[in-house]
RONUFI-775739 format. One line per 10 residues: number of its first residue (from 0); for each residue y, z, x of N, C-alpha, C. Coordinates in Angstrom, 3 decimals. Layout:
<recs>
NUM> Y:Z:X:Y:Z:X:Y:Z:X | ...
</recs>
This chain:
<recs>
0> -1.197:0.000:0.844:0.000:0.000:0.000:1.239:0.000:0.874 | 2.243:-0.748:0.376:3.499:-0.805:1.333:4.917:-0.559:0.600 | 5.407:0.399:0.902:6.275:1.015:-0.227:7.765:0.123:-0.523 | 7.684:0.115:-1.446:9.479:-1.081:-1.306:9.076:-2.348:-1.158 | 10.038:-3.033:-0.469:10.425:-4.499:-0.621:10.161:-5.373:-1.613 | 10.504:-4.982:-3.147:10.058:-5.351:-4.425:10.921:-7.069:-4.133 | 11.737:-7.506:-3.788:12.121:-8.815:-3.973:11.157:-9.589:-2.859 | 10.920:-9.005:-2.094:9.960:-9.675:-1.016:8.906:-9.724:-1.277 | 8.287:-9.148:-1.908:7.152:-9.153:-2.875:6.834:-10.203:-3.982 | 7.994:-10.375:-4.973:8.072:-11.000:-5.995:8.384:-13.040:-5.016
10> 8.711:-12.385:-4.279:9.145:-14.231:-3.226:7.888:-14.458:-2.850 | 6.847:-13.492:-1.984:5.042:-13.841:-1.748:4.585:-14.351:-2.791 | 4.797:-13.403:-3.865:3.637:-13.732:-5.135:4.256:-15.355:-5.412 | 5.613:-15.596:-5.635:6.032:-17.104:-5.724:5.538:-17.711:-5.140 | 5.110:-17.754:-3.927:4.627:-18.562:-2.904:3.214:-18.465:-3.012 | 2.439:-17.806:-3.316:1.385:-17.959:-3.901:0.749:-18.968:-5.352 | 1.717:-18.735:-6.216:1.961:-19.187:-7.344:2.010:-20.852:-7.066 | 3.192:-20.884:-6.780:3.552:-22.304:-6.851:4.876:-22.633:-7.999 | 5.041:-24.013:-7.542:5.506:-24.603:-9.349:5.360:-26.079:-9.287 | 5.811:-26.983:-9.985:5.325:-27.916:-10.433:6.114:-29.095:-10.042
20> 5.107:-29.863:-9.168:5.092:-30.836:-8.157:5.698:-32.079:-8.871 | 7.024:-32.683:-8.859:7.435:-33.720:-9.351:7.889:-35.218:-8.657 | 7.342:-36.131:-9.585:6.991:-36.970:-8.667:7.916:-38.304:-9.541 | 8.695:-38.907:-8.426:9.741:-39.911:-9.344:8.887:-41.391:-9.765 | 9.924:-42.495:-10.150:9.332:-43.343:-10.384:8.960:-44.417:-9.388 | 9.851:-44.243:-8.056:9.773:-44.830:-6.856:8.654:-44.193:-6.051 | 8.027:-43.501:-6.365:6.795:-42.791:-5.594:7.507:-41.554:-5.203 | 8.935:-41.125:-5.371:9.269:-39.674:-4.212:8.905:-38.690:-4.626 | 8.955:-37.376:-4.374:8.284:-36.478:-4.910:9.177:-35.283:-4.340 | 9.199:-34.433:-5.344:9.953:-33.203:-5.156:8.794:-31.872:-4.805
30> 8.442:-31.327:-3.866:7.143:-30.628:-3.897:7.421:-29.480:-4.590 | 6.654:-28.701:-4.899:6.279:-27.535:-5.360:5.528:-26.619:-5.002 | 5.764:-26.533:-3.805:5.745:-25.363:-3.057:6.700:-24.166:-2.674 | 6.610:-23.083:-2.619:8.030:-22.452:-1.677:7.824:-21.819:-0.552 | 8.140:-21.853:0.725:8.447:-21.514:1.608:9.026:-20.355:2.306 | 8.426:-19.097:2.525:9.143:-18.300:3.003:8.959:-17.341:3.897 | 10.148:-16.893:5.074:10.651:-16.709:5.801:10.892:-15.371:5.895 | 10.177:-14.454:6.564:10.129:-13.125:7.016:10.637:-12.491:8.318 | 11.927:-11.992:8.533:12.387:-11.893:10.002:12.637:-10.404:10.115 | 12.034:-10.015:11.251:12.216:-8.405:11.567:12.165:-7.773:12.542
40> 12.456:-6.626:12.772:12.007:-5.446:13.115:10.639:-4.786:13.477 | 10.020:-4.714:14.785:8.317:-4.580:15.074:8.115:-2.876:13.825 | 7.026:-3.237:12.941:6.791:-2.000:12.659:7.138:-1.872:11.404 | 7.694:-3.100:10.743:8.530:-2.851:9.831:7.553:-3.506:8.030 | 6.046:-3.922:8.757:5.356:-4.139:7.931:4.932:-5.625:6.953 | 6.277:-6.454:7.627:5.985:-7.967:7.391:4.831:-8.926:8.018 | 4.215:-8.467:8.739:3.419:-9.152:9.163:2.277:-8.197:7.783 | 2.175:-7.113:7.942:0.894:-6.835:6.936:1.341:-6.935:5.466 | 2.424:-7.349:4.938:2.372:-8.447:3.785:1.968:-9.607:3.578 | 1.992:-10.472:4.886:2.224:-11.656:5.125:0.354:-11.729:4.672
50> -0.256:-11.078:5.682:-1.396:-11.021:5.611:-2.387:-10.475:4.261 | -1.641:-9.615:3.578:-2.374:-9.645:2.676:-2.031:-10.731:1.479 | -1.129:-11.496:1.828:-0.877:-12.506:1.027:-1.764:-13.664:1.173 | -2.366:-13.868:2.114:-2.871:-14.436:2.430:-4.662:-14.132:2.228 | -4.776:-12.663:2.302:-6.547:-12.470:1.123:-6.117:-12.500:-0.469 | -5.515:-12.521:-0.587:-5.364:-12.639:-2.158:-5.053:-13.866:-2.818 | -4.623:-14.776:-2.009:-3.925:-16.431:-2.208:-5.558:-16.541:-2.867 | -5.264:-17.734:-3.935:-7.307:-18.442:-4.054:-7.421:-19.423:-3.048 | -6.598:-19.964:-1.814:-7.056:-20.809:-1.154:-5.842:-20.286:0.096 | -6.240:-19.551:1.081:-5.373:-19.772:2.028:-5.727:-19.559:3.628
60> -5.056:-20.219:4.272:-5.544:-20.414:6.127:-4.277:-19.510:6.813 | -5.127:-19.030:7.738:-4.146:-18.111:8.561:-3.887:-18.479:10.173 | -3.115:-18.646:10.748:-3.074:-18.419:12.006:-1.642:-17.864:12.824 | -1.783:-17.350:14.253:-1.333:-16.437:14.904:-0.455:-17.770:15.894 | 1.023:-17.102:15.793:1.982:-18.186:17.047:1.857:-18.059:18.980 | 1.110:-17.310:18.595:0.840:-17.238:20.255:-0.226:-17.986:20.421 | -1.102:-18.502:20.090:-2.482:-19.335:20.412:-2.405:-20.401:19.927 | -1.667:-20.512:18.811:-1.734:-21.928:18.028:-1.306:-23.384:18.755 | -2.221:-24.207:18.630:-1.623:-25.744:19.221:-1.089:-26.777:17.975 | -0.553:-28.022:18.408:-0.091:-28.563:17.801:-1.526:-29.019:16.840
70> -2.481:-29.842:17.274:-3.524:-29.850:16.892:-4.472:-28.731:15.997 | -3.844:-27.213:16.357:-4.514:-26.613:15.564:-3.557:-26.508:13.895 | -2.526:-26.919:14.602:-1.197:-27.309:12.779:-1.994:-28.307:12.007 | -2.214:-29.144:12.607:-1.725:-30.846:11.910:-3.195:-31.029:11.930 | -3.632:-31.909:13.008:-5.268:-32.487:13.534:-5.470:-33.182:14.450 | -6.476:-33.123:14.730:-6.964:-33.353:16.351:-8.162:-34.570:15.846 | -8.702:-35.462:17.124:-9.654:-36.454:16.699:-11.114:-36.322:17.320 | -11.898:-35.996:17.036:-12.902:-35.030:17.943:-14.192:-36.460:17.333 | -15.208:-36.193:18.502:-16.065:-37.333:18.841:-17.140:-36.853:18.417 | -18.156:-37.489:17.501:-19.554:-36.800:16.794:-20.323:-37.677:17.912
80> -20.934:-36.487:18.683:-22.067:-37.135:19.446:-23.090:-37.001:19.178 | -23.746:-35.863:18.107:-24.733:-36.033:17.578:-25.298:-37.201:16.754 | -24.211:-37.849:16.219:-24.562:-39.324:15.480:-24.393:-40.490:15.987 | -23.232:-41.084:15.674:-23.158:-42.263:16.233:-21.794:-41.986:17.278 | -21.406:-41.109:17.718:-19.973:-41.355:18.281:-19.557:-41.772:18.318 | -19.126:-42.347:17.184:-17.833:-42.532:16.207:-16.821:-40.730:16.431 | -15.384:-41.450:16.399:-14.376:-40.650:16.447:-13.699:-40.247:14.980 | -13.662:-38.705:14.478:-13.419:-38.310:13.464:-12.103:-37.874:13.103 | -11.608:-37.358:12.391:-10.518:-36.113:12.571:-10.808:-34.758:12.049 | -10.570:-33.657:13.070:-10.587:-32.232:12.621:-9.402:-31.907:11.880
90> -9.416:-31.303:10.780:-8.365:-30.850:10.002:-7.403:-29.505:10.738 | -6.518:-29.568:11.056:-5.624:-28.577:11.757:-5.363:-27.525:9.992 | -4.497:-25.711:10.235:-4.124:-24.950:9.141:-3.736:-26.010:8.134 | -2.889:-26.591:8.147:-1.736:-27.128:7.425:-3.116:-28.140:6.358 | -3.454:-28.681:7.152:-4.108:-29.920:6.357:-5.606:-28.862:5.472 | -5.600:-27.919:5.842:-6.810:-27.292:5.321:-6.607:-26.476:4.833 | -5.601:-25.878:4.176:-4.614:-24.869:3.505:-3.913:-25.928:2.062 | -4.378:-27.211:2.329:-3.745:-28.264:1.264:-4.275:-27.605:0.055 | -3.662:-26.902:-1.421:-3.319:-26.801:-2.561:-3.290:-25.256:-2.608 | -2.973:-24.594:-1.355:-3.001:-23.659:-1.477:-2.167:-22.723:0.321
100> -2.320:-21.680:0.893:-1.230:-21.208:1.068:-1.354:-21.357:3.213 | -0.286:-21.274:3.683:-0.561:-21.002:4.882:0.325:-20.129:5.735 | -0.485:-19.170:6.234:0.054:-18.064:6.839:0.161:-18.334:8.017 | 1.513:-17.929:8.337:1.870:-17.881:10.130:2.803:-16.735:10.681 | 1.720:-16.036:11.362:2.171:-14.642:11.953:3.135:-15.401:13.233 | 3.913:-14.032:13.798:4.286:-13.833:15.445:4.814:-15.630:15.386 | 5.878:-16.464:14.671:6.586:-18.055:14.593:7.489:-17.415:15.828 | 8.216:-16.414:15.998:8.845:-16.661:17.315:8.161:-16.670:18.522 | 7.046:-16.534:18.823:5.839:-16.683:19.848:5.544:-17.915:19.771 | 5.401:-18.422:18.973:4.814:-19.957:19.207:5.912:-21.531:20.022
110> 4.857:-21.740:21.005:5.749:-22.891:21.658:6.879:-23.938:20.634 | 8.009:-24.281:20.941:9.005:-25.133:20.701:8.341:-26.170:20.299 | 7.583:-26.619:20.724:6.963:-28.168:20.583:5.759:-27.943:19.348 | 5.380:-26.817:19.796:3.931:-26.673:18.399:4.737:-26.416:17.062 | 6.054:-25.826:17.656:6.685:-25.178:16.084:7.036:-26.343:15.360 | 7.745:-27.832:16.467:8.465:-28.600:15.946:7.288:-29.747:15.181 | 6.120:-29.493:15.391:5.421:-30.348:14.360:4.956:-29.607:13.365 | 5.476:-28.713:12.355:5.232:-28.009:11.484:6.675:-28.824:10.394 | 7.419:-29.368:10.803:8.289:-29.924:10.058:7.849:-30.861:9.323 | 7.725:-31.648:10.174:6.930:-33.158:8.875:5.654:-32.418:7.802
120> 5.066:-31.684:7.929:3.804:-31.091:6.757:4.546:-30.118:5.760 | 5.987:-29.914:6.471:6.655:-28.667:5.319:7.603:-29.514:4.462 | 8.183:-30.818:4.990:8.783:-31.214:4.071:8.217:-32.138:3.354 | 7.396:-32.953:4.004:6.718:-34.297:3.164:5.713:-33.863:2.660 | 5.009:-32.769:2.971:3.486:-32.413:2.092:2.575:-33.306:2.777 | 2.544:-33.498:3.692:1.677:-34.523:4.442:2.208:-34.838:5.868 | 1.029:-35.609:6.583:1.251:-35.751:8.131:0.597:-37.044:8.607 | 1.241:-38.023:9.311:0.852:-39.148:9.533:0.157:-38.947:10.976 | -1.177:-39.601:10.707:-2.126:-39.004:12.384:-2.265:-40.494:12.782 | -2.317:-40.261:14.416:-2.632:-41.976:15.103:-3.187:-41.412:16.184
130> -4.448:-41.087:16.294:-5.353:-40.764:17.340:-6.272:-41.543:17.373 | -7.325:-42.039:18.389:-8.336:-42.494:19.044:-9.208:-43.422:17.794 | -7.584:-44.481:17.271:-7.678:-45.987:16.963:-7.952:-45.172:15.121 | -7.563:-44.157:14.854:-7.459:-43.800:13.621:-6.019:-43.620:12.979 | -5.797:-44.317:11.829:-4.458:-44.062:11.593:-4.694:-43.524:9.912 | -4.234:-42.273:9.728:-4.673:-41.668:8.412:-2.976:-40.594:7.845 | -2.988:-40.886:6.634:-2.224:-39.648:6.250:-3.065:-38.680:5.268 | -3.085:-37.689:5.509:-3.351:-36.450:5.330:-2.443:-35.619:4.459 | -2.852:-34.756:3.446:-1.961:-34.163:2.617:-1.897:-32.998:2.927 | -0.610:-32.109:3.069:-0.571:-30.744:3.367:0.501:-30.077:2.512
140> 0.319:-30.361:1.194:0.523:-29.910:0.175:0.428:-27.921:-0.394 | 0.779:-27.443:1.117:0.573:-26.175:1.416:1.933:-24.878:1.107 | 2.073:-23.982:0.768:3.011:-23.483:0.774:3.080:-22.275:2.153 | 4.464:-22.579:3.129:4.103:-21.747:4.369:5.052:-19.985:3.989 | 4.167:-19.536:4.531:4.705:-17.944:4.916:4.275:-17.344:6.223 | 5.761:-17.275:6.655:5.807:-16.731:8.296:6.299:-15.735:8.574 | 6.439:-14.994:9.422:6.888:-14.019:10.144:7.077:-13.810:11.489 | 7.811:-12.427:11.917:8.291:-13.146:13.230:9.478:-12.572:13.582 | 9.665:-11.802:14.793:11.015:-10.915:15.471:12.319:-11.995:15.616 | 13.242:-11.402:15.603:14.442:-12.048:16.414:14.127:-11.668:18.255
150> 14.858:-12.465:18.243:15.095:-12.790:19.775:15.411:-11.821:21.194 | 15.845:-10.727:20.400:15.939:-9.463:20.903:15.357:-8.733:21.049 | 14.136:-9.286:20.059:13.063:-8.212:19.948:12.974:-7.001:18.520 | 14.518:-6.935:18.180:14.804:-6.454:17.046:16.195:-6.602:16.887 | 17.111:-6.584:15.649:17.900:-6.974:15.036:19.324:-5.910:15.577 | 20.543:-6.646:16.709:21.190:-5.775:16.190:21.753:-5.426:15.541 | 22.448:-4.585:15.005:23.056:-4.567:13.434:24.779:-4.854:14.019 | 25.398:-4.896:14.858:26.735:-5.620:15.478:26.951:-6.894:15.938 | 25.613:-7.579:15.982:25.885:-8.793:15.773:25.356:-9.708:14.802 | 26.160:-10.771:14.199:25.700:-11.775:13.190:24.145:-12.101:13.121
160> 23.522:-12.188:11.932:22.292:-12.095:12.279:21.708:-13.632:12.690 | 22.549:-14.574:12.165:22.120:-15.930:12.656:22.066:-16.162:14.210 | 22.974:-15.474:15.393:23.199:-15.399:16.232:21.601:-14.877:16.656 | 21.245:-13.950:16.557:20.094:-13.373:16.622:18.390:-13.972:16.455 | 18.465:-15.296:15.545:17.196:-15.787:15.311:17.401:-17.538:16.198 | 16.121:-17.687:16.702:16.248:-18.201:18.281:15.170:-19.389:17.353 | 14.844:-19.823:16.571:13.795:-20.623:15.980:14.063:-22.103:15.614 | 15.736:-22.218:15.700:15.928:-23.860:15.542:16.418:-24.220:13.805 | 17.755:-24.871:13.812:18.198:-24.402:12.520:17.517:-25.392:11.671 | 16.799:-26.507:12.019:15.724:-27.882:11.640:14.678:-26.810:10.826
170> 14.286:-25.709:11.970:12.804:-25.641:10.782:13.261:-24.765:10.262 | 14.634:-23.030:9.959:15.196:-22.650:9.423:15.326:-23.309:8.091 | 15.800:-24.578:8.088:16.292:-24.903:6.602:14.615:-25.588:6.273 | 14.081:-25.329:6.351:12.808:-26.220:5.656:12.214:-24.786:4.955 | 12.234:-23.326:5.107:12.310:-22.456:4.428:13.176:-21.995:3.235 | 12.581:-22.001:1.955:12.903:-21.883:0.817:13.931:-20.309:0.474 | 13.327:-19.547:1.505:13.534:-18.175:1.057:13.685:-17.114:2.279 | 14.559:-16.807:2.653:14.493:-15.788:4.134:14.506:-14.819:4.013 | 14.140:-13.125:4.673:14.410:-12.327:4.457:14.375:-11.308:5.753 | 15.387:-10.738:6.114:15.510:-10.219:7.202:15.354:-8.515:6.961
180> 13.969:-7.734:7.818:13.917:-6.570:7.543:14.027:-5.577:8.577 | 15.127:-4.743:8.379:14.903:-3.568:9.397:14.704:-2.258:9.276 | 14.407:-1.689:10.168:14.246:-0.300:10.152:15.313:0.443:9.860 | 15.226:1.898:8.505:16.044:2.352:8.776:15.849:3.885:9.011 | 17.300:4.415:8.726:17.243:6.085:9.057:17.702:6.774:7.964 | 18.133:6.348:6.957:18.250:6.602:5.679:17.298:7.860:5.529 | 18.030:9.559:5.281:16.913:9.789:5.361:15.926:10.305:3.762 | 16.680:9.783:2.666:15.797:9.841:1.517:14.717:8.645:1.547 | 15.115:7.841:2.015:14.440:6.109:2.429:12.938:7.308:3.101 | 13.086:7.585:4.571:12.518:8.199:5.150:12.037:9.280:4.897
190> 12.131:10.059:4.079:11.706:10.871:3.038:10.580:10.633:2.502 | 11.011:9.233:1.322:9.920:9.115:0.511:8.821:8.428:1.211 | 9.172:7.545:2.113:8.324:7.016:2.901:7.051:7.799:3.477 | 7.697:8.748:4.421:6.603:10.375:4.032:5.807:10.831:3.084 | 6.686:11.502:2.174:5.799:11.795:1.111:4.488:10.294:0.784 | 4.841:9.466:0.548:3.885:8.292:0.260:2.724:7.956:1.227 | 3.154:8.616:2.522:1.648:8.050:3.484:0.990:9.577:3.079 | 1.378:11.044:3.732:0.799:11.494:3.199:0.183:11.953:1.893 | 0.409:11.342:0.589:0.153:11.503:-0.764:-0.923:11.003:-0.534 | -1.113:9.701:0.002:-2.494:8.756:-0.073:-3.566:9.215:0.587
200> -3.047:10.208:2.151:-4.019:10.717:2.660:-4.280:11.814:2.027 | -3.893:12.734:1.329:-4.644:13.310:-0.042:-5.074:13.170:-0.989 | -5.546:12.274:-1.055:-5.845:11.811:-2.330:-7.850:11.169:-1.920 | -7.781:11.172:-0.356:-8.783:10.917:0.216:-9.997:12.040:0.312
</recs>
């Protein structure tokens, strides 16, 4: 249980949800997904929202910004040698998270270059692949939820907070919904916060 952040809550469950994918008469399409954007403070419990949003989604893929490759986003073209070796494609999160949700912990950890191919699958709902004489588009019809420190490591509260997030204002705006969380000292905040961990451990 995680006490508070009732609008941040109600923005997951959206993003879980969905809404309804509209599609013009020229083929364009307005997606229906939403997108959102968790920035914080270590400790502050967005990453274990993020994550339980992600067991409760009915369809969702998770992965971590420190390990992730571009290939593990999008897709990679991998060789069946058990059959005929013929060249396939492996489905990267994005493409295997299609009608349903994708989680991405620790986005300020992840390389510049892996982050910057997460753009084309967040806005088009899809990803155009040209690997080893295969040319395919792929649907990634996914809704993303990330998380992820400022640049400092944590937020100071004297300077602007845009100043503070180091992620590139390209994939910034491809997020539907931001929310920046910090620690505080409030001490009824901190209070109840107390009372609530230990209540639960009595209750054990």
């Amino acid at each position: 249980k995680i006490l508070g952040y009732e609008h941040i809550k109600k923005a997951l469950v959206l993003a879980m949800v969905g809404g309804h994918r509209v599609t013009g008469g020229d083929e364009s399409a307005d997606r229906g997904n939403f997108h959102v954007m968790l920035l914080g403070d270590p400790g502050t419990a967005k990453s274990k929202m993020g994550s339980r949003t992600e067991e409760i989604a009915p369809r969702s893929v998770g992965i971590s910004g420190k390990n992730v490759t571009e290939a593990g986003i999008t897709a990679t073209a991998v060789r069946d040698e058990i059959n005929d070796g013929q060249w396939t494609l492996d489905p990267g999160a994005f493409v295997k998270a299609n009608g349903g949700l994708t989680w991405v912990d620790e986005l300020d950890d992840m390389d510049p270059e892996v982050r910057a191919s997460m753009l084309e699958p967040m806005s088009q709902q899809s990803i155009h692949v040209s690997k080893a004489g295969i040319n395919a588009k792929l649907s990634t019809q996914t809704a993303v939820v990330a998380a992820g420190n400022p640049k400092y490591g944590r937020f100071d509260p004297y300077e602007p907070v845009y100043e503070q997030v180091d992620l590139g204002s390209t994939l910034i705006s491809r997020f539907d919904l931001g929310f920046t969380v910090t620690e505080t000292d409030d001490v009824d905040t901190v209070k109840q916060v107390a009372r609530d961990i230990v209540g639960r451990r009595e209750h054990k």
